[in-house]
N, CA, C and O atoms as a GROMACS GRO file, in nm:
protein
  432
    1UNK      N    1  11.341   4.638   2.041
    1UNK     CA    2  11.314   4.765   2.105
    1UNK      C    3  11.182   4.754   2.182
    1UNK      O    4  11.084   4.704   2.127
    2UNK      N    5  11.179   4.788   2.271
    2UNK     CA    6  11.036   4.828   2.377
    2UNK      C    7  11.019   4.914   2.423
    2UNK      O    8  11.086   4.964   2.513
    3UNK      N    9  10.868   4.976   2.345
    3UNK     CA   10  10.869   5.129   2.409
    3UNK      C   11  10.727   5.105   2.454
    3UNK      O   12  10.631   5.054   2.397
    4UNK      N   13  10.743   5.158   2.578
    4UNK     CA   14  10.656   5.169   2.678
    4UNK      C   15  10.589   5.358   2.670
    4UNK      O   16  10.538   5.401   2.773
    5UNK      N   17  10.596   5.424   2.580
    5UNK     CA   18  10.569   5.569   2.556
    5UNK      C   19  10.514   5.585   2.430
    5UNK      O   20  10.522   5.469   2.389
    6UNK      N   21  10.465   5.648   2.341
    6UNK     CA   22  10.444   5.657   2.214
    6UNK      C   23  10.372   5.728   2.140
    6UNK      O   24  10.291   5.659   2.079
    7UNK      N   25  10.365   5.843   2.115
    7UNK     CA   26  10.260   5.940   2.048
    7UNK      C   27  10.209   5.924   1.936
    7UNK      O   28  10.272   5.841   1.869
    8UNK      N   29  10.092   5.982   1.870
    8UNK     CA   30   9.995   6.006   1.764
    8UNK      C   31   9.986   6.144   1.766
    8UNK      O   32   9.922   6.214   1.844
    9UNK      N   33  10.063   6.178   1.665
    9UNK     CA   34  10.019   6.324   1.608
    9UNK      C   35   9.929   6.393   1.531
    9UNK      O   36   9.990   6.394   1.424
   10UNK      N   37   9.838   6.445   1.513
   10UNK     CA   38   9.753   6.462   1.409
   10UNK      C   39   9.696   6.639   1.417
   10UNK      O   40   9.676   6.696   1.524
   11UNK      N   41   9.674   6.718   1.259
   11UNK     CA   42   9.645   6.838   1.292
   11UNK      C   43   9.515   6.824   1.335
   11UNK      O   44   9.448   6.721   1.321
   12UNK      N   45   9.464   6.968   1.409
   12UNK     CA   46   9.324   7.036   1.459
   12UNK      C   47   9.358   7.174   1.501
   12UNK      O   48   9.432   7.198   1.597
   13UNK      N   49   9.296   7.275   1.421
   13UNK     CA   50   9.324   7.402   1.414
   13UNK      C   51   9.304   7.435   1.594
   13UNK      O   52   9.255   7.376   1.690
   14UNK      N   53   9.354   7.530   1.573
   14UNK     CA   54   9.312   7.613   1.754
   14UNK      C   55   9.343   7.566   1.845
   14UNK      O   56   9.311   7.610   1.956
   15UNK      N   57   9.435   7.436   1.822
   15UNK     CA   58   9.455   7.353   1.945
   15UNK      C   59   9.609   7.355   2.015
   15UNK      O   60   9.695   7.332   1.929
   16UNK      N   61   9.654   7.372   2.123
   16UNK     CA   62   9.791   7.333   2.195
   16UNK      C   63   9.868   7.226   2.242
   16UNK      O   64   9.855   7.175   2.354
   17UNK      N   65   9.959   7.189   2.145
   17UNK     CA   66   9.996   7.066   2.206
   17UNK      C   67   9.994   7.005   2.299
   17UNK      O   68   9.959   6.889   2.319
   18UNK      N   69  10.060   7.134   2.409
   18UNK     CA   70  10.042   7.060   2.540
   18UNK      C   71   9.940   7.039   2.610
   18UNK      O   72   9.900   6.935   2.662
   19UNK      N   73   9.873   7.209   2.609
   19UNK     CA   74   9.721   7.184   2.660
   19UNK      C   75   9.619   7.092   2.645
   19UNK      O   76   9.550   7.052   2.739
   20UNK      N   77   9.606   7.051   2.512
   20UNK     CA   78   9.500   6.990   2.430
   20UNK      C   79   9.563   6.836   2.454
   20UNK      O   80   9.499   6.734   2.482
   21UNK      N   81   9.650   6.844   2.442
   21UNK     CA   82   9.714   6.659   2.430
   21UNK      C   83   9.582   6.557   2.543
   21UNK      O   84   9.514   6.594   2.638
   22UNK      N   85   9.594   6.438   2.483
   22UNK     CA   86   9.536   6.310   2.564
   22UNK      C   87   9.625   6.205   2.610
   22UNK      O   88   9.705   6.139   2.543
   23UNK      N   89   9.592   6.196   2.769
   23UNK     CA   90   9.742   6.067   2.776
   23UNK      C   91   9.667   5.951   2.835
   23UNK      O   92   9.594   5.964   2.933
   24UNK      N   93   9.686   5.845   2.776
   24UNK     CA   94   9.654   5.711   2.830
   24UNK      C   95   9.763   5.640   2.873
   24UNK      O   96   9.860   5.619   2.800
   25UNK      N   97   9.754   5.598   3.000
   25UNK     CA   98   9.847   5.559   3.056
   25UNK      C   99   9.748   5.405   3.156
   25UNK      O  100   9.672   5.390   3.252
   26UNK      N  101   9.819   5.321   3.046
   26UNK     CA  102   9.774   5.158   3.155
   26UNK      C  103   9.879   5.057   3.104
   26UNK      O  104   9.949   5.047   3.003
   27UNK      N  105   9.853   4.967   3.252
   27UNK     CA  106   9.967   4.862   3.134
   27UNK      C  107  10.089   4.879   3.182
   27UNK      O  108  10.169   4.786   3.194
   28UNK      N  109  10.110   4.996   3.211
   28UNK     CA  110  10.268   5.008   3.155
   28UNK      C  111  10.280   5.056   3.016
   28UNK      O  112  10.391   5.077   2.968
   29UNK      N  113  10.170   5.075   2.948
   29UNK     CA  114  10.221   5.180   2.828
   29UNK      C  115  10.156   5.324   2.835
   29UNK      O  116  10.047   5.352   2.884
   30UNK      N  117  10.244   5.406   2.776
   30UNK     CA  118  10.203   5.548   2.773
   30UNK      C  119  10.160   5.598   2.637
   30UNK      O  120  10.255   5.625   2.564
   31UNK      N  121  10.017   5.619   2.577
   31UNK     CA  122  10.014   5.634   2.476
   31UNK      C  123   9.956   5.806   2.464
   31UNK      O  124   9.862   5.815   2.543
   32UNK      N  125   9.975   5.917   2.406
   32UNK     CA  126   9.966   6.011   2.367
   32UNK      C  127   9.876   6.041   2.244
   32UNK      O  128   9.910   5.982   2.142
   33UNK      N  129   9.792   6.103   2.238
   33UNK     CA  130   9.727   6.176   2.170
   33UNK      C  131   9.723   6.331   2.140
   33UNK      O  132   9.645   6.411   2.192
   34UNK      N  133   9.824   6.360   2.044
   34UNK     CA  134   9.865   6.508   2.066
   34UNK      C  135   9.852   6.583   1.906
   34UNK      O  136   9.911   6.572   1.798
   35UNK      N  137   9.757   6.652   1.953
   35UNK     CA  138   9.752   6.768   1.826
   35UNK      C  139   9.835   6.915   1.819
   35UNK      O  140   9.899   6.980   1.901
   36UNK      N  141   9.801   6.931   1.682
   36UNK     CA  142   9.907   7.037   1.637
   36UNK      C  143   9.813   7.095   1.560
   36UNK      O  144   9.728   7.031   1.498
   37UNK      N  145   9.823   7.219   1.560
   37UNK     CA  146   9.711   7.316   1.474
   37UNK      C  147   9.765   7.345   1.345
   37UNK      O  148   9.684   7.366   1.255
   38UNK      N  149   9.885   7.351   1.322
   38UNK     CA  150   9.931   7.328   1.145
   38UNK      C  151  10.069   7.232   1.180
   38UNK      O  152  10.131   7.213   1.284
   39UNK      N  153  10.084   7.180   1.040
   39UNK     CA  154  10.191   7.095   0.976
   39UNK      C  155  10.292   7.113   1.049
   39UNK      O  156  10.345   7.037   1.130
   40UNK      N  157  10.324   7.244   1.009
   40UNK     CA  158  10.452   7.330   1.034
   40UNK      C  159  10.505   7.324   1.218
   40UNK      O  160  10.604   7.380   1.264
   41UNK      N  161  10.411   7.244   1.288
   41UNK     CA  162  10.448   7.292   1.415
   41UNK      C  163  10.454   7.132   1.408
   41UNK      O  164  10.384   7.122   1.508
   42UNK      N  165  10.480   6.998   1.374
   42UNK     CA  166  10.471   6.892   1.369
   42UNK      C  167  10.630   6.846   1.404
   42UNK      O  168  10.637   6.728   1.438
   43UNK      N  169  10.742   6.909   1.400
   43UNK     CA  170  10.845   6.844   1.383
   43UNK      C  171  10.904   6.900   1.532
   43UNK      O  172  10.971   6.821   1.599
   44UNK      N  173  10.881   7.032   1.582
   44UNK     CA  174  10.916   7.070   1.679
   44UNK      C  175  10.775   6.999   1.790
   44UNK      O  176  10.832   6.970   1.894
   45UNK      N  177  10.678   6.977   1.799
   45UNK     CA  178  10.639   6.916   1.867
   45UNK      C  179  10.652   6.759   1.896
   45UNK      O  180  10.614   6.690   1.991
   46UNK      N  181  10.713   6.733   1.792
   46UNK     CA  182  10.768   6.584   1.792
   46UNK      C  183  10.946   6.572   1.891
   46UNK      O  184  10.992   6.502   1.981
   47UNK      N  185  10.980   6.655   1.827
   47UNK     CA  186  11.116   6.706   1.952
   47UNK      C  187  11.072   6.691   2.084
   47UNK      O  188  11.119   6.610   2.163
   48UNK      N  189  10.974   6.775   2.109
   48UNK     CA  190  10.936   6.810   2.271
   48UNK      C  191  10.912   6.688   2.301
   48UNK      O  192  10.960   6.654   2.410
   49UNK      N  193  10.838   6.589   2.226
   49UNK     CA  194  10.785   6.439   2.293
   49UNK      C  195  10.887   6.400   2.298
   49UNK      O  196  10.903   6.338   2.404
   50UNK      N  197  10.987   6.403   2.228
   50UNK     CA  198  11.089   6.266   2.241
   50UNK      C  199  11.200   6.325   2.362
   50UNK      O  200  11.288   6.262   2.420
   51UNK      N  201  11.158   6.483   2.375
   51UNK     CA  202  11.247   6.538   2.501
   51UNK      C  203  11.186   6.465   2.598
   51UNK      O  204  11.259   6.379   2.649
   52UNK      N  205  11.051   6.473   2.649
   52UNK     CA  206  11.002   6.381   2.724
   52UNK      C  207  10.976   6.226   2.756
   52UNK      O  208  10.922   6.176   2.856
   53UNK      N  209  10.997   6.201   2.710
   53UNK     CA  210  11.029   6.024   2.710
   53UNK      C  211  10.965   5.929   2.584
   53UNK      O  212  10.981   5.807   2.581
   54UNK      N  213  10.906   5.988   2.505
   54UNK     CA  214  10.817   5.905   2.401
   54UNK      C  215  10.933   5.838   2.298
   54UNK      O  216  11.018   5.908   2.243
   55UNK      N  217  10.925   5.726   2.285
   55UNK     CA  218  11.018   5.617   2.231
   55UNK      C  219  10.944   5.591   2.103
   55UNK      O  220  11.004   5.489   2.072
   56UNK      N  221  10.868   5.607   2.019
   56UNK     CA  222  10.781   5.624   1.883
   56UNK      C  223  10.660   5.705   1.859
   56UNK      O  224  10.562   5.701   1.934
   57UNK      N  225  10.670   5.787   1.740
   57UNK     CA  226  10.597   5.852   1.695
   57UNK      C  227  10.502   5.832   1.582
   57UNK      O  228  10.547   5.876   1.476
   58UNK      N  229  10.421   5.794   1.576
   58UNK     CA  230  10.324   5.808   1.498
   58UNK      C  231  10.219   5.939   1.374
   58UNK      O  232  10.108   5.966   1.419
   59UNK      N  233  10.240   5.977   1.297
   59UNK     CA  234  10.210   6.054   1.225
   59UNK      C  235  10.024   6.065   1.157
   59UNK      O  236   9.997   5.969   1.084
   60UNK      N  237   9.942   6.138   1.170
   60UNK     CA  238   9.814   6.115   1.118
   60UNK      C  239   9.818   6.116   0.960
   60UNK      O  240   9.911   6.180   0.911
   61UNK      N  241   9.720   6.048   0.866
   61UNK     CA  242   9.735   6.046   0.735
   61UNK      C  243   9.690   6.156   0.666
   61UNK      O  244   9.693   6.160   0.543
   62UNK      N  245   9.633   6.283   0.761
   62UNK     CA  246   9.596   6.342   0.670
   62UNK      C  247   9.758   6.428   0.676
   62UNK      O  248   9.738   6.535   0.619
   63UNK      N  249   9.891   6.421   0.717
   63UNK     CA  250   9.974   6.490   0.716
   63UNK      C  251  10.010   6.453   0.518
   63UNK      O  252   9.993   6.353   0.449
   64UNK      N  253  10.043   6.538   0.500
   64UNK     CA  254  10.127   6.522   0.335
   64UNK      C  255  10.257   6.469   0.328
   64UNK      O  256  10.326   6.482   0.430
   65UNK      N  257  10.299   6.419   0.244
   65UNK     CA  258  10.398   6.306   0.245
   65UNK      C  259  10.536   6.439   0.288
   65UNK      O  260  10.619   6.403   0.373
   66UNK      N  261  10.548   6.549   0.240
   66UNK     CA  262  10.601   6.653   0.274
   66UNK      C  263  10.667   6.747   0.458
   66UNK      O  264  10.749   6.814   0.520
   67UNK      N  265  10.553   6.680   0.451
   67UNK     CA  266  10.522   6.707   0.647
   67UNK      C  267  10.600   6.629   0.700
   67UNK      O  268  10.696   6.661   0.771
   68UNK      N  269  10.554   6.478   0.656
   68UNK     CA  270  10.606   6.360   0.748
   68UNK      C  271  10.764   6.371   0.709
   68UNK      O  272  10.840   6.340   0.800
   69UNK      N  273  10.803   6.397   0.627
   69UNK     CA  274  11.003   6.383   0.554
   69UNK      C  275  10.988   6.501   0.678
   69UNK      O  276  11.034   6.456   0.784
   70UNK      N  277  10.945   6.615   0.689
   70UNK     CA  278  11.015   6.723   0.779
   70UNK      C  279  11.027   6.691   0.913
   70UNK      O  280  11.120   6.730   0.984
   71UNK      N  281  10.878   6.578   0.974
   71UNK     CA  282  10.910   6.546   1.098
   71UNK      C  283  11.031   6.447   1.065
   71UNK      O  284  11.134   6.512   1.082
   72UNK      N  285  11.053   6.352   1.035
   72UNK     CA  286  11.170   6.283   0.990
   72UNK      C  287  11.270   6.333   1.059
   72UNK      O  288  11.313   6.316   1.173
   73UNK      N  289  11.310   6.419   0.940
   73UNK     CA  290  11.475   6.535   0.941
   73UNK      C  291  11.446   6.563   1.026
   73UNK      O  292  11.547   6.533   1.089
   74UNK      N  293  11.346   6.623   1.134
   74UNK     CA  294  11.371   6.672   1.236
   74UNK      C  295  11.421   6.550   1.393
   74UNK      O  296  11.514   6.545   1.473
   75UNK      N  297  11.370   6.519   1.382
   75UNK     CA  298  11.386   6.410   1.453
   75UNK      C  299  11.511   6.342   1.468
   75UNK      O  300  11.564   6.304   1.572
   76UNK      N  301  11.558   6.331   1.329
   76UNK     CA  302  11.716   6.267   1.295
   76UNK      C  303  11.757   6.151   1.386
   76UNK      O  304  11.864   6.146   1.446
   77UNK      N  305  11.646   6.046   1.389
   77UNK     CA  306  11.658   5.899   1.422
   77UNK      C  307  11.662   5.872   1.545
   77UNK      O  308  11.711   5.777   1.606
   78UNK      N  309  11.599   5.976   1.585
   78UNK     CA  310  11.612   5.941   1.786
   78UNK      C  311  11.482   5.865   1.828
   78UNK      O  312  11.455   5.858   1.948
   79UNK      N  313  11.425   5.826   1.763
   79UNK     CA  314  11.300   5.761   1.758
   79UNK      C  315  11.237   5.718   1.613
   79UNK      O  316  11.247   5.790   1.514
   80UNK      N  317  11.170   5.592   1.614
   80UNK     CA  318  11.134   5.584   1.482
   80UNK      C  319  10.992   5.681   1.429
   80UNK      O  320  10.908   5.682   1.518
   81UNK      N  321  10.967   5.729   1.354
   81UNK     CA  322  10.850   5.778   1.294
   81UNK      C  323  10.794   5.699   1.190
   81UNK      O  324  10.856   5.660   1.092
   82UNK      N  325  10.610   5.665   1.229
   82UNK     CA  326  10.550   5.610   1.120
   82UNK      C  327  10.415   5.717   1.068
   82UNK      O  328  10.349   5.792   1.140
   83UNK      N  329  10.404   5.695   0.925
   83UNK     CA  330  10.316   5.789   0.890
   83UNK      C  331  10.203   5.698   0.822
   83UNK      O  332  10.235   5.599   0.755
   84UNK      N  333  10.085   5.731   0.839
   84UNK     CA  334   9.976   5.648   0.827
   84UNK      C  335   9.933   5.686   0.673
   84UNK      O  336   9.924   5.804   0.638
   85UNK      N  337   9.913   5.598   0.602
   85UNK     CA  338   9.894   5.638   0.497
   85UNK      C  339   9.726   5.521   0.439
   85UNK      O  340   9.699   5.407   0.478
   86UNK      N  341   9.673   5.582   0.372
   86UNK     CA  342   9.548   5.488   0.317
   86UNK      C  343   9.566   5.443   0.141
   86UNK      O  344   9.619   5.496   0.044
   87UNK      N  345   9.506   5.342   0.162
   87UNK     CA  346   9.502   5.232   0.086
   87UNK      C  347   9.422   5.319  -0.033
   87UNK      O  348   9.352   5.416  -0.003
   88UNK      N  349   9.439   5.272  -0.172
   88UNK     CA  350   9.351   5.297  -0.282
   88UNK      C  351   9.222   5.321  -0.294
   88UNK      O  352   9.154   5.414  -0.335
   89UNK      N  353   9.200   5.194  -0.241
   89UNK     CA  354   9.044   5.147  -0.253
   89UNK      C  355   8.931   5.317  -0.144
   89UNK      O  356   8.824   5.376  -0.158
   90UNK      N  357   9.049   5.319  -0.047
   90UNK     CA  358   8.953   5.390   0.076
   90UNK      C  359   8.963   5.576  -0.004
   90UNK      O  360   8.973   5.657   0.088
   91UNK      N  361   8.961   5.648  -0.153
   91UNK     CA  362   8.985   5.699  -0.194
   91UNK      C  363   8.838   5.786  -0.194
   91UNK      O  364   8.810   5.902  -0.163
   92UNK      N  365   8.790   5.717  -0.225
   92UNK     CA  366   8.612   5.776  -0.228
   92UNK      C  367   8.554   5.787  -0.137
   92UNK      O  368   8.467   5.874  -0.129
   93UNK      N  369   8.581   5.700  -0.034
   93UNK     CA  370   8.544   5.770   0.151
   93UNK      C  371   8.633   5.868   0.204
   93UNK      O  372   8.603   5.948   0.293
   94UNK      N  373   8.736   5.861   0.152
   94UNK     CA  374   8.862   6.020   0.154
   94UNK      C  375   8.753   6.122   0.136
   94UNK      O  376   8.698   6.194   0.220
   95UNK      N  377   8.733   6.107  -0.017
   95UNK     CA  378   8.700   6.240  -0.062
   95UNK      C  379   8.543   6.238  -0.040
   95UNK      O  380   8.526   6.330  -0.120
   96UNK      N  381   8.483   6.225  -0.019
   96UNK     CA  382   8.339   6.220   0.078
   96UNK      C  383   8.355   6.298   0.220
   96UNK      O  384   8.283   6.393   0.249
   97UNK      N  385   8.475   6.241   0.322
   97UNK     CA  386   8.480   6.307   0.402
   97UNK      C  387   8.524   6.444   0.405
   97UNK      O  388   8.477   6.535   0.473
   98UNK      N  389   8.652   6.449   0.297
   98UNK     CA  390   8.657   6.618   0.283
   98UNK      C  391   8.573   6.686   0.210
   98UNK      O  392   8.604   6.806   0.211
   99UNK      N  393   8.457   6.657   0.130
   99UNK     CA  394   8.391   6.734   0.114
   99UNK      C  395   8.276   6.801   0.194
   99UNK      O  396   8.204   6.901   0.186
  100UNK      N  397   8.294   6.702   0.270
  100UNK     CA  398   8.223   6.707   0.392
  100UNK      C  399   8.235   6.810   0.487
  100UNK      O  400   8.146   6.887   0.525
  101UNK      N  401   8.358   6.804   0.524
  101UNK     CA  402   8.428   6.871   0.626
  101UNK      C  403   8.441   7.049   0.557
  101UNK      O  404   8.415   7.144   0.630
  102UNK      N  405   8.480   7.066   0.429
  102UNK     CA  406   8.495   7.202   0.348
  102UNK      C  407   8.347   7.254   0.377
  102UNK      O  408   8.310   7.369   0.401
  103UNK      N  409   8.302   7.184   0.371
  103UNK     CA  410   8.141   7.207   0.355
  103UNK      C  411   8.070   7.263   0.539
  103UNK      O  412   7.979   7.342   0.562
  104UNK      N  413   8.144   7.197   0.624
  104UNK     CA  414   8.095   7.277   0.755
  104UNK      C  415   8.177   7.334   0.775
  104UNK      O  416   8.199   7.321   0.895
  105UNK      N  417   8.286   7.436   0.708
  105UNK     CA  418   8.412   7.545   0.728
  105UNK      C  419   8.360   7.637   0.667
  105UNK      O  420   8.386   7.749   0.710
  106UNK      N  421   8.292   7.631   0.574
  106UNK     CA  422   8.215   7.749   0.485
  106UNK      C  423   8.137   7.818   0.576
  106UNK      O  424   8.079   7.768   0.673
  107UNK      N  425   8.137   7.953   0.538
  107UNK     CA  426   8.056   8.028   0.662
  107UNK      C  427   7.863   8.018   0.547
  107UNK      O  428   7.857   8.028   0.425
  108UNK      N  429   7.754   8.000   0.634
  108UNK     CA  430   7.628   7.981   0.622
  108UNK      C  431   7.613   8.126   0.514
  108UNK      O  432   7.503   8.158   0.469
   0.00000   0.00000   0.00000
C-alpha cells in the first residue's frame, strides 16, 4: 500500500477541525495535523479525512483505548487506523505532565 496522504489526530479543546488543522505537503506526501476538541468528535472527523483523500490515520495517545475502538468502527476498514500508545517505563513523565497541565486549568 502507498499512501501519499495521512493524518494525526489528537484532542485540543476550542479547536476546529477544519479551521485549526496543519497541512504539510512535500515530497509528494500529504501529512495532516488535525485536532478535535473532544473524543467524541474523533470518528466523524476521521470520516471527513478519509472523504478527502487521506489513506491512514493516525490516533494521539492521549485518546483512551475506548475512543480509538470508536474511531475504528467508524471507519470500518477504509483506511488503516494506528493509535499511539506509551511504553511502561514513560509512566512517570505521563503523570508529571498531567499534573502539570491540571495544574494550569485550575483557575488562580
Amino acid at each position: 500500500m502507498h499512501v501519499t496522504a495521512w493524518a494525526f489526530i489528537y484532542e485540543h479543546p476550542d479547536t476546529d477541525p477544519v479551521e485549526d488543522r496543519i497541512v504539510i505537503d512535500r515530497a509528494g506526501q500529504r501529512t495532516y495535523l488535525v485536532p478535535v476538541p473532544t473524543p467524541a468528535e474523533a470518528p466523524a472527523t476521521a470520516i471527513a479525512l478519509i472523504d478527502e483523500g487521506i489513506g491512514l490515520i493516525e490516533l494521539c495517545g492521549g485518546f483512551a483505548l475506548v475512543d480509538a475502538a470508536r474511531v475504528v468502527e467508524a471507519v470500518d476498514g477504509r483506511v488503516p487506523v494506528g493509535h499511539v500508545t506509551f511504553a511502561v517505563d514513560s509512566g512517570q513523565g505521563l503523570a508529571a505532565y498531567s499534573a502539570q497541565f491540571e495544574a494550569e486549568q485550575s483557575p488562580a
